[in-house]
C-alpha positions as CSV (number, residue, x, y, z in Angstrom):
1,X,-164.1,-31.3,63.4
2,X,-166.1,-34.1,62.0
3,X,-165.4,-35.2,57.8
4,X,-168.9,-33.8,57.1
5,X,-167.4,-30.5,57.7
6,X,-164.6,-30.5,56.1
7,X,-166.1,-32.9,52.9
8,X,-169.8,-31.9,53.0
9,X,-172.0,-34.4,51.6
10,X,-173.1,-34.4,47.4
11,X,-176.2,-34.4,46.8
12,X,-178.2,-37.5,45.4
13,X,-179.0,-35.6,42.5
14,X,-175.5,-35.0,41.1
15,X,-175.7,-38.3,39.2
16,X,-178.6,-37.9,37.9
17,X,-177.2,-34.2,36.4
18,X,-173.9,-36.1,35.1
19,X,-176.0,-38.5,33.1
20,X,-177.3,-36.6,30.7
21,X,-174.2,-34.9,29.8
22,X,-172.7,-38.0,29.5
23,X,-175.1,-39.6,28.1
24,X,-175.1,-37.7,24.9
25,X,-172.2,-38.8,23.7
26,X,-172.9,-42.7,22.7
27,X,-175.4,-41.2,20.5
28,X,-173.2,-38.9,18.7
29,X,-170.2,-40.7,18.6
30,X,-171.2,-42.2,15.0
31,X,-170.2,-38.9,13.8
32,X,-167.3,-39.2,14.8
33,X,-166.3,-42.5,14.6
34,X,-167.2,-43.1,11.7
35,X,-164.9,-45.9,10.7
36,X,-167.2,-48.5,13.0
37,X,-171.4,-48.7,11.8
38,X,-173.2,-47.2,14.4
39,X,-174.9,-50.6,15.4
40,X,-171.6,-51.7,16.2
41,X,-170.5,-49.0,18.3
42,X,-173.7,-49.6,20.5
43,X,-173.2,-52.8,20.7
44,X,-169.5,-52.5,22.0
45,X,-171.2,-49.2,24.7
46,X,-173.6,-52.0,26.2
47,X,-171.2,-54.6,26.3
48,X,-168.5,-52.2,28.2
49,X,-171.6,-50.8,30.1
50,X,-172.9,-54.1,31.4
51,X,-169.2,-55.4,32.5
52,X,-168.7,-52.7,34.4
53,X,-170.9,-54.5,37.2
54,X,-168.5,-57.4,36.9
55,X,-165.9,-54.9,38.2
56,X,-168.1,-54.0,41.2
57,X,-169.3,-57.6,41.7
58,X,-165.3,-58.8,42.0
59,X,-164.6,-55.9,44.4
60,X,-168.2,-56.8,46.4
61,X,-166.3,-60.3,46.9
62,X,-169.1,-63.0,46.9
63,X,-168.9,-65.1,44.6
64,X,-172.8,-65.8,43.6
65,X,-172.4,-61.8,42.9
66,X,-169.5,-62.3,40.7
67,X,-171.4,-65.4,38.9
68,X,-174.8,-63.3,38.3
69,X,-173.1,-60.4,37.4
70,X,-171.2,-61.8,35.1
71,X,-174.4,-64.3,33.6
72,X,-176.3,-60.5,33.5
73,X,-173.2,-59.0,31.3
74,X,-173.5,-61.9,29.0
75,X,-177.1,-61.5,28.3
76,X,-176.2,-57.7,27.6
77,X,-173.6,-58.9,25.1
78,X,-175.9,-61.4,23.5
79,X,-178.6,-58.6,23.3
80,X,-176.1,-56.4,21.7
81,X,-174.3,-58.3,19.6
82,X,-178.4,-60.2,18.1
83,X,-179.4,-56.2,17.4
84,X,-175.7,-55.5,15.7
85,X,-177.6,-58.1,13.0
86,X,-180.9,-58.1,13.5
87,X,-183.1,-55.0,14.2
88,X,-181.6,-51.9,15.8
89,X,-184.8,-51.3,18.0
90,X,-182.8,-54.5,20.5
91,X,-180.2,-52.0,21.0
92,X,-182.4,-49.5,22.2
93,X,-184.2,-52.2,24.2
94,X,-181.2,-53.6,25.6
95,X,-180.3,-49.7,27.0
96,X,-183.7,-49.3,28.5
97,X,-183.1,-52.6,30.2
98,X,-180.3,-51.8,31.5
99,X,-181.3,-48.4,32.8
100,X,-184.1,-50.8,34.8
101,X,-181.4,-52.9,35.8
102,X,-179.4,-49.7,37.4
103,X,-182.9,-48.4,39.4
104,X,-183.5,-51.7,40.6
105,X,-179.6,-51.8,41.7
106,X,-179.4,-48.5,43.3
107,X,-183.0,-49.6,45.4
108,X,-181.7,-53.1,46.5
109,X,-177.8,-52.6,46.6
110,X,-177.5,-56.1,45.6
111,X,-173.7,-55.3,44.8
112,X,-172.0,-53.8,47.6
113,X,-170.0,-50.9,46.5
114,X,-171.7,-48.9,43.8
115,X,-172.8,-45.7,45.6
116,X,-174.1,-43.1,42.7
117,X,-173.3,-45.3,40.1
118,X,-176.7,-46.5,39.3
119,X,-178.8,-43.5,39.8
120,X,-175.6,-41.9,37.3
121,X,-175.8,-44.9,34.9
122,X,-179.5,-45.6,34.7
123,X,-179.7,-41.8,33.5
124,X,-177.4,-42.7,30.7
125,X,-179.1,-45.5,29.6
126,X,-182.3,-44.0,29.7
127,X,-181.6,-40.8,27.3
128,X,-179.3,-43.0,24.9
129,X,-182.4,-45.3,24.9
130,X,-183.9,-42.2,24.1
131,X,-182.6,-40.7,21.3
132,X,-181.8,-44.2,19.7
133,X,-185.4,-44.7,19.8
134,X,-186.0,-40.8,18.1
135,X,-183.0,-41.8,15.6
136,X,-184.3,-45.0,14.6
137,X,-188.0,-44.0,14.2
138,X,-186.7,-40.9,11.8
139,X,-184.8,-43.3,9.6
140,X,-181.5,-42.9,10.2
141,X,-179.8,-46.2,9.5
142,X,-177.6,-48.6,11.5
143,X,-176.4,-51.0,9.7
């Protein structure tokens, strides 16, 4: 008996059904964490978000992944951290970007390794993009 019988293959899709459920939480965590503005809080989801990769990078093993992983996660930080003090819109920005970065990870499979975690990811960063966007443009504050 071959392993596809016994562990039938998921479908693609699964991720993509994951995301959204997960990704409603970042977006309502504010309420409750509400000890921490909600600028901050994003800030510190794309920050963890981004490093992630750095993970992947060191178990992909080549070094000139590690190093542009890493550079990628630091412009993610930067991002976040300029939109913590500056306009809130960057946070949103920085989530759609990284949702592009996921799509164009899962199509190239420039780091070894990651399976479903893009198409999973990139959903979450697209809908937290999302309703940042809807929160931001109804006037709910963030700093």
């Amino acid at each position: 008996m071959t392993d596809a019988h016994i562990h039938p293959p998921r479908p693609t899709f699964q991720p993509i059904v994951w995301g959204p459920l997960v990704g409603a939480l970042p977006p309502t965590s504010p309420i409750v964490v509400r000890w921490i503005e909600p600028a901050i809080l994003h800030a510190l989801y794309i920050a963890f978000i981004a490093a992630i990769y750095i993970g992947f990078a060191v178990a992909d093993g080549r070094p000139k992944i590690i190093a542009v992983e890493s550079a990628v996660a630091a412009a993610f930080l930067i991002l976040a951290s300029v939109g913590v003090t500056e306009s809130a819109w960057l946070l949103v920005a920085a989530y759609a970007a990284h949702g592009a970065k996921d799509l164009w990870q899962h199509r190239t499979q420039f780091v070894t390794g990651t399976r479903r975690w893009p198409t999973f990811c990139a959903a979450v960063d697209f809908l937290v993009a999302a309703i940042l966007a809807i929160e931001i443009a109804s006037g709910m504050s963030f700093h």
